[in-house]
matplotlib code that plots the C-alpha trace (Angstrom):
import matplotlib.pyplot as plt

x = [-0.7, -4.2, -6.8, -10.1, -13.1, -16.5, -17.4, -14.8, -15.7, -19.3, -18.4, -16.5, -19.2, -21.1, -19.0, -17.7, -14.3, -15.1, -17.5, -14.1, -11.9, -10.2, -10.9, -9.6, -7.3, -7.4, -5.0, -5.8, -3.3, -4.8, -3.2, -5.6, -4.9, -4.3, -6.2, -5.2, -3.1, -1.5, -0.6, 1.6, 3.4, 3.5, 4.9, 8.0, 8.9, 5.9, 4.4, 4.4, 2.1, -0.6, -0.2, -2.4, -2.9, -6.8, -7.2, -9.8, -10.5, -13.4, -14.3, -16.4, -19.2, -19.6, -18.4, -15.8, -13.4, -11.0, -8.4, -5.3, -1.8, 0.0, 2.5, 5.2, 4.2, 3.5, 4.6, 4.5, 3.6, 1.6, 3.8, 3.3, 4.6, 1.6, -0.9, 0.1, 0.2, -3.1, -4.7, -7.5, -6.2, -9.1, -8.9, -10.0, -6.8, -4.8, -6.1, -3.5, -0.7, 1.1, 3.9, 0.5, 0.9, -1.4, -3.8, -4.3, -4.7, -7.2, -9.3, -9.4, -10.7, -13.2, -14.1, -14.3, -16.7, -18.6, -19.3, -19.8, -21.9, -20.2, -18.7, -14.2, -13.9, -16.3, -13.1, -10.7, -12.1, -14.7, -16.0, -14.5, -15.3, -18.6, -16.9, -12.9, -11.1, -9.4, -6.8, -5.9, -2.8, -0.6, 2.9, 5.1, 4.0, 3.9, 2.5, -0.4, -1.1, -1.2, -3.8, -5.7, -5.4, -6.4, -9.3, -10.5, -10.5, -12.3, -14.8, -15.1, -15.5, -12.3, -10.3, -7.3, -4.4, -1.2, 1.7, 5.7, 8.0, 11.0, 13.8, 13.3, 9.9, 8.9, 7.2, 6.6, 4.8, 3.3, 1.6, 1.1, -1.3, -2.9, -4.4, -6.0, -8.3, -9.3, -10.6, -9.0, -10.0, -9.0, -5.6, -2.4, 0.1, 3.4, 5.8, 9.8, 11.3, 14.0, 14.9, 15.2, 18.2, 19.1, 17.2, 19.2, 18.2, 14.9, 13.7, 13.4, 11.2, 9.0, 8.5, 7.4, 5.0, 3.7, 2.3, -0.2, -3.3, -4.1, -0.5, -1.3, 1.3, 4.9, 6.2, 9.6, 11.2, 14.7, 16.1, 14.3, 16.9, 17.8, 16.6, 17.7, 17.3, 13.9, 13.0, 14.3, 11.6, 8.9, 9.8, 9.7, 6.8, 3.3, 2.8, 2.3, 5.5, 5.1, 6.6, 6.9, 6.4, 9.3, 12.2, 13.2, 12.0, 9.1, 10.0, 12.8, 10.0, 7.8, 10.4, 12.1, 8.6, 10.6, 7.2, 3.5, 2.0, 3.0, 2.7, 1.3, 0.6, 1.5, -0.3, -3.3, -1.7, 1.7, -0.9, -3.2, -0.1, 1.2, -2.1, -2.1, 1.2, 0.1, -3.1, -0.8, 1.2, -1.9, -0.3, -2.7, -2.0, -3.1, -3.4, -1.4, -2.3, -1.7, -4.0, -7.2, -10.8, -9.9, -7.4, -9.3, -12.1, -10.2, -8.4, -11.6, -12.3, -9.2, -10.1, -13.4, -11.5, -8.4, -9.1, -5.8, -6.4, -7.7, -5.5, -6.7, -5.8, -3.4, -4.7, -4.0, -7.0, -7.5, -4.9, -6.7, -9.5, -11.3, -11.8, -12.4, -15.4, -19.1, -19.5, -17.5, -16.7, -17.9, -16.3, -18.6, -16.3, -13.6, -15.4, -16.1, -18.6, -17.6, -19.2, -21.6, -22.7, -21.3, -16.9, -15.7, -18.6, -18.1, -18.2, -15.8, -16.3, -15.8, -16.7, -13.5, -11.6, -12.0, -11.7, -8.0, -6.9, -2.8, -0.6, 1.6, 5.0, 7.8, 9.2, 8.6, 8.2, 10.9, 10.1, 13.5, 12.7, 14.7, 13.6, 14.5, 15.2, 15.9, 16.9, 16.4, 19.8, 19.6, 21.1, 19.7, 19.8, 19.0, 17.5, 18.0, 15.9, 18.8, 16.5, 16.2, 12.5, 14.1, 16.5, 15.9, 14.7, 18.0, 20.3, 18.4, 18.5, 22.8, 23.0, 23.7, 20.5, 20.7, 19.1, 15.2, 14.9, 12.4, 11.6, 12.5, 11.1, 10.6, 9.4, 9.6, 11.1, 9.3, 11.2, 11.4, 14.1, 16.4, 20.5, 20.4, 18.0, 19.6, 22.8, 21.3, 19.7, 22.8, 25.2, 22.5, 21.4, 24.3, 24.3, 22.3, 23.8, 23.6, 24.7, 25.6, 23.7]
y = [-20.2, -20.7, -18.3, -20.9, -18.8, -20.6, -18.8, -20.5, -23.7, -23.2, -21.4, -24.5, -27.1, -25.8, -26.8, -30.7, -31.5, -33.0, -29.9, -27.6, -29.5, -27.3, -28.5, -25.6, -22.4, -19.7, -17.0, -13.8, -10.9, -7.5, -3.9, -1.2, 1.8, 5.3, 7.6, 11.0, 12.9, 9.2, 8.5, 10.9, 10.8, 7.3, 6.9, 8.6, 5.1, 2.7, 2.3, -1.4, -1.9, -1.1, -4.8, -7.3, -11.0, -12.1, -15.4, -17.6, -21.0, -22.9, -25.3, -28.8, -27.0, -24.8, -21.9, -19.6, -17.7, -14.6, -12.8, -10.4, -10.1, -6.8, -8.7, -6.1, -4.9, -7.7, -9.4, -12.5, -13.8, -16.5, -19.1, -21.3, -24.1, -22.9, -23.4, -26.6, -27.3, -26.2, -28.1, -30.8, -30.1, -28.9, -24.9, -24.5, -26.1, -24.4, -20.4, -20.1, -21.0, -17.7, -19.4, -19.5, -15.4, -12.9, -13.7, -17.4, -16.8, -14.1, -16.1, -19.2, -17.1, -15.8, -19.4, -21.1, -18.7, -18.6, -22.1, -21.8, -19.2, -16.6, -12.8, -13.5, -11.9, -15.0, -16.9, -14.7, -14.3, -12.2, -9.2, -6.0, -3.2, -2.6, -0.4, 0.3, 3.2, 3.9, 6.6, 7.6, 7.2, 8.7, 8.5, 12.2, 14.2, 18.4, 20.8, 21.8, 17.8, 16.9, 19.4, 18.0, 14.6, 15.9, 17.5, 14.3, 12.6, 14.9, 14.9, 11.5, 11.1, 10.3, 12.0, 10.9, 11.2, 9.5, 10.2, 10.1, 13.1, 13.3, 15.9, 16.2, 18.1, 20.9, 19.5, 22.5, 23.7, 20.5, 20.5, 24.1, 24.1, 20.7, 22.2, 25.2, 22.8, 20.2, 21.1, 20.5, 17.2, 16.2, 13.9, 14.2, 11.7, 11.5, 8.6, 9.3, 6.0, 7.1, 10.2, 12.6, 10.7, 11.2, 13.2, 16.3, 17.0, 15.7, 17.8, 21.2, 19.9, 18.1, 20.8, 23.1, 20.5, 19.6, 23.3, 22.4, 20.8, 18.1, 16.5, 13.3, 10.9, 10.9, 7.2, 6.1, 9.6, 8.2, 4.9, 2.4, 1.0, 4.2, 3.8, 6.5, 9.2, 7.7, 8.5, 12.0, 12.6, 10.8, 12.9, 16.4, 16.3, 15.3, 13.9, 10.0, 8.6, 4.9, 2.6, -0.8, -3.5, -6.3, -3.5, -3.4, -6.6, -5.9, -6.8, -4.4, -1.5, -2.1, -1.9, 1.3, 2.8, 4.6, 4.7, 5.2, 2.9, 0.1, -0.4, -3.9, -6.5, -9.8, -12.5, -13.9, -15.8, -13.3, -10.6, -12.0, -12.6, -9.2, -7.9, -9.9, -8.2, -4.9, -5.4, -6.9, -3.9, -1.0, 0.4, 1.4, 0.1, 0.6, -2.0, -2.2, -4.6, -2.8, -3.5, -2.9, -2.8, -6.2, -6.1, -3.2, -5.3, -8.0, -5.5, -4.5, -8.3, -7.7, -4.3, -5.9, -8.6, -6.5, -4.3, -1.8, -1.4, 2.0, 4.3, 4.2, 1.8, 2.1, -0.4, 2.3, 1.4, 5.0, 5.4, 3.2, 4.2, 1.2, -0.9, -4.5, -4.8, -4.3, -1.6, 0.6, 0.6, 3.8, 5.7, 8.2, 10.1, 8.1, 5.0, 2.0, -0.8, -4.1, -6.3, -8.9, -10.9, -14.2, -14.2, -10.6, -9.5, -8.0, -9.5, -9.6, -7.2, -10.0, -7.4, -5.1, -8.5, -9.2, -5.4, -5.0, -8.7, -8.6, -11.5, -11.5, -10.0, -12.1, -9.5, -6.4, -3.6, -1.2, 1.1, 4.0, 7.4, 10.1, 12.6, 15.8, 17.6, 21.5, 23.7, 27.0, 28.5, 26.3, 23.1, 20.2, 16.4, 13.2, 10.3, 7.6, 3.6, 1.3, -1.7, -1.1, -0.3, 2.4, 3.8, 7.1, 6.7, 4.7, 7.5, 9.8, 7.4, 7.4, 10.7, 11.2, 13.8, 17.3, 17.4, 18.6, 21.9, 24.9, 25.7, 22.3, 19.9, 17.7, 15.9, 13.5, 14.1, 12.9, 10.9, 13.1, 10.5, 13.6, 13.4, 15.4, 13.3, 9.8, 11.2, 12.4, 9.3, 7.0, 9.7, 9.4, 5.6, 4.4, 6.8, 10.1, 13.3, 16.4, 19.4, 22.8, 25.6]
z = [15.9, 17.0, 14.9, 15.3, 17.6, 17.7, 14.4, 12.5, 14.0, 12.5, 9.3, 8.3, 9.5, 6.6, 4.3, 4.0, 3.2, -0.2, -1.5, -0.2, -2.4, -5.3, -8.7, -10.7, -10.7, -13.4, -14.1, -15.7, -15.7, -16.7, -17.1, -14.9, -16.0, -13.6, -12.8, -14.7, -11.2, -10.7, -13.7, -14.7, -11.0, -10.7, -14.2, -13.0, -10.5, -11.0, -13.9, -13.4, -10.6, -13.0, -13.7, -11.5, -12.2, -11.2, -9.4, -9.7, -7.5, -8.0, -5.8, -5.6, -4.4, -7.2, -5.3, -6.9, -5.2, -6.3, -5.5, -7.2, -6.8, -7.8, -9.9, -9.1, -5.8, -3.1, 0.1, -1.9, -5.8, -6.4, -8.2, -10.2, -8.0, -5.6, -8.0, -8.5, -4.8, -4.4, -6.9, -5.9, -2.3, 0.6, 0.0, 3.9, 4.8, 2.6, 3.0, 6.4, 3.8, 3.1, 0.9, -1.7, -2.1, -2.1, -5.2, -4.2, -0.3, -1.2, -3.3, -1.2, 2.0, -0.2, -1.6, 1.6, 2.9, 0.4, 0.5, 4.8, 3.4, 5.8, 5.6, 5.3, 8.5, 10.0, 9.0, 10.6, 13.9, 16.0, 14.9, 16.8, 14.4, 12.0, 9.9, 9.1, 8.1, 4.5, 3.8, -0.3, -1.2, -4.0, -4.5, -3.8, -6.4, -7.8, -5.0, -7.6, -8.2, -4.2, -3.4, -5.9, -4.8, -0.9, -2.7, -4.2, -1.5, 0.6, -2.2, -2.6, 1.5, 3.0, 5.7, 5.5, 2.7, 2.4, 0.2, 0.5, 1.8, -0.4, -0.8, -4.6, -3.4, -1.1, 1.5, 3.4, 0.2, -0.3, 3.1, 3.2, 0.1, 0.5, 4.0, 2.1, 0.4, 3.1, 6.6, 9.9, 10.4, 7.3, 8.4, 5.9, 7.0, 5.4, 4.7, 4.5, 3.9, 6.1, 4.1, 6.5, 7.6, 11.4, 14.1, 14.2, 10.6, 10.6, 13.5, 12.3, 8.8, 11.1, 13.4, 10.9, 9.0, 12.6, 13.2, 10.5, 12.5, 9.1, 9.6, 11.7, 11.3, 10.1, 8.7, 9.0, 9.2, 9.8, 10.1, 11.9, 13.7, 14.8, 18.3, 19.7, 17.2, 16.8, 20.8, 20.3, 17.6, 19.6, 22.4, 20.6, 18.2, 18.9, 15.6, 15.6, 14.6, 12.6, 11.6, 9.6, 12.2, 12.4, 11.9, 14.2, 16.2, 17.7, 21.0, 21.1, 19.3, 22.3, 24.6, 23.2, 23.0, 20.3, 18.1, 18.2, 16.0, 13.4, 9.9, 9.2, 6.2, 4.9, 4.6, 6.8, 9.2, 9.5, 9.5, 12.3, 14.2, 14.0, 14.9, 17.8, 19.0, 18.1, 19.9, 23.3, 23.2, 23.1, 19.5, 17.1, 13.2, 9.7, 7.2, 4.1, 1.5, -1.7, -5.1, -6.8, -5.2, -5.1, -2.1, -1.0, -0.1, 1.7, 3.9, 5.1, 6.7, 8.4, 10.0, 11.2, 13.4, 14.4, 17.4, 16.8, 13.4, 13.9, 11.6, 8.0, 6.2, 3.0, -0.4, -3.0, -4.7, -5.5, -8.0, -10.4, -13.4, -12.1, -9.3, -10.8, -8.7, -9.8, -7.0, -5.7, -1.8, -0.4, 2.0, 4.6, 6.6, 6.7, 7.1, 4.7, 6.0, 6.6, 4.0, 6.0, 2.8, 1.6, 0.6, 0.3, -0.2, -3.2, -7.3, -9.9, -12.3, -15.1, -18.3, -17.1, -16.4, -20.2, -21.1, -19.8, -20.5, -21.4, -21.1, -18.5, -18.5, -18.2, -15.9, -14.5, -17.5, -17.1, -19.5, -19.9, -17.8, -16.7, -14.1, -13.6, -10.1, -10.2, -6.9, -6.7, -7.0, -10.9, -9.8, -11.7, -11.0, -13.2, -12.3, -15.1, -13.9, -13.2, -13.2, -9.5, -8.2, -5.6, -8.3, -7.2, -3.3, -2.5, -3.7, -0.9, 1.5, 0.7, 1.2, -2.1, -2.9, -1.7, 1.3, 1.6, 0.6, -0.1, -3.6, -5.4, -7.9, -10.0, -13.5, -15.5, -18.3, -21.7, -24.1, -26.9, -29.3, -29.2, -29.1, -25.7, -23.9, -24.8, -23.2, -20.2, -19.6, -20.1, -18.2, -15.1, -15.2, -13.1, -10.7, -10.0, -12.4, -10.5, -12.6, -10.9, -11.8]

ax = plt.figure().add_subplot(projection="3d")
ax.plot(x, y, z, "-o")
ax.set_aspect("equal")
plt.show()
């Protein structure tokens, strides 16, 4: 694939071979913790993507580059294999790499343009957009918790929120009292994972949440291979209907017409190249490259070359206390700038690198929760961690949660060292406990 304009061509003239060459690669992992609403939702099913290993690459020149990979949340870890591979290699030739993962792609791009003393997006291609937009994002949480969260945003100068619709909450409440606290424009989209299951069931919830004028966009509401039941939902509802791009193939998603708009990430060159097709097809995209201010900011390059990418894009930078930058990116009506200076654009915050230091877990922390689902009529359901990451979202997506209904919810419920909660957690960490009220 071809990704070299005349500004590429020029960035790397300013920059010889042997100043590009990598003499060094650090490591640091560090443990950023949530925000207060986050952290006691996403401590329910993620607790471990507040872990995030820092990247460093210095270069001949001087020039040093970084980058982060959300150990337990990426398209691809940096290994250490790739490190190796990397080392006293030319970075510019290596940056297109996506085997390298996240962390190390990131913080060659922002190495090599540093050194061409260029913006990333110089790198990437020709600028299309002078500023990109950024939705917050927070996993499915209490009613009371995501109005907050809408309100936050709002505050903080975004318009758009993202979150998950789940059957272990009440999404018509959810959406019903988020809208009270945001104005019309304000955009609420909503991400399923497929649990609404098939089209004939699906329909009716996403007629009702459609009548609300903030609900823009409905991810993945059933199975993405479900062509057909897909096209029916399209057809009915005038809510955007999205969807993960490369499920199915692409060719047979333009085709089908069976969605609006994509759902795109990756790495650079998969990225780029998905872009491409988005951009071939006239379907609009957002971004998702999940991290700290770190990813954050090199999303933004991407959204400054990427004609389509006009939905918000989705980096989940939000949920954290800090954004491991020494500014913050701002957000004006949606809107973050593209950053124009040298790399990303954007410095390490190397006092809070040092601050939240941990070594790095030998695998993913997977700390014992059980959560607790209650109905209406009394029925209750537990949700023990199998070691899976979806150990409650594949269970829904089985069938095997009550379908979505008015009135439910849910918690997590704290380990208190008592008899009755031991059981409850081994009785429901095979399989999902529901007891009958």
């Amino acid at each position: 694939m071809t990704m070299i304009s005349d500004s590429i061509q020029a960035a790397e003239k300013k920059a010889s071979p042997q100043h590009l060459r990598v003499e060094k690669i650090e490591r640091t992992t560090v443990k950023v913790p949530y925000r207060e609403v986050p952290a006691r939702n996403m401590a329910r099913e993620l607790p471990h993507w507040q872990y995030t290993e820092i990247v460093e690459v210095h270069l001949k020149s001087g020039h040093v580059g970084f980058g982060e990979t959300l150990l337990y949340y990426t398209w691809n870890a940096t290994s250490d294999e790739a490190v190796e591979r990397a080392q006293g290699k030319n970075a510019a030739e290596l940056m297109w790499d996506d085997d390298l993962g996240a962390g190390l792609q990131m913080a060659l791009f922002d190495a090599v343009a540093k050194a061409a003393e260029v913006p990333v997006h110089a790198l990437l291609g020709r600028k299309v957009h002078d500023k990109t937009p950024l939705s917050w994002w927070n996993i499915d949480t209490s009613v009371e918790d995501m109005a907050l969260e809408c309100a936050e945003a709002y505050k903080q100068g975004y318009m758009s929120y993202k979150t998950k619709g789940r059957p272990w909450y009440d999404v018509w409440a959810q959406v019903e009292e988020a809208s009270k606290v945001v104005p019309k424009e304000f955009k609420i989209d909503m991400d399923f994972n497929d649990t609404l299951l098939d089209a004939e069931r699906a329909l009716p919830i996403l007629e009702d949440l459609a009548q609300y004028p903030q609900v823009d966009i409905f991810e993945s509401p059933i199975f993405q291979d479900d062509v057909a039941g897909n096209k029916i939902l399209m057809a009915a509802t005038d809510v955007n209907i999205a969807m993960h791009y490369g499920t199915p193939d692409p060719l047979i998603a333009i085709r089908e017409n069976f969605c609006d708009g994509f759902v795109i990430g990756h790495g650079a060159r998969e990225l780029m190249a998905s872009g491409a097709v988005a951009a071939m097809a006239d379907k609009p995209f957002w971004l998702q490259l999940v991290g700290t201010g770190i990813t954050a900011a090199f999303s933004l390059h991407f959204g400054a070359v990427l004609s389509h990418a006009t939905w918000p894009a989705v980096n989940c930078h939000q949920l954290y206390k800090y954004n491991l930058l020494t500014e913050p990116i701002v957000v004006k009506e949606g809107f973050a700038q593209v950053p124009d200076k040298p790399g990303l654009g954007y410095e390490l915050n190397r006092d809070m690198l040092e601050k939240l230091r941990v070594e790095k877990p030998e695998s993913r922390p997977e700390p014992p929760r059980l959560i607790e689902t209650t109905w209406k009529d009394g029925r209750k359901m537990y949700f023990g961690n199998t070691g899976e990451v979806n150990f409650v979202l594949n269970p829904a997506r089985d069938g095997n949660v009550p379908y979505f209904e008015r009135g439910v919810d849910t918690r997590l419920v704290p380990n208190d060292g008592s008899k009755e909660w031991k059981e409850l957690y081994q009785k429901s960490n095979t399989k999902p406990l529901l007891i009958k009220g």
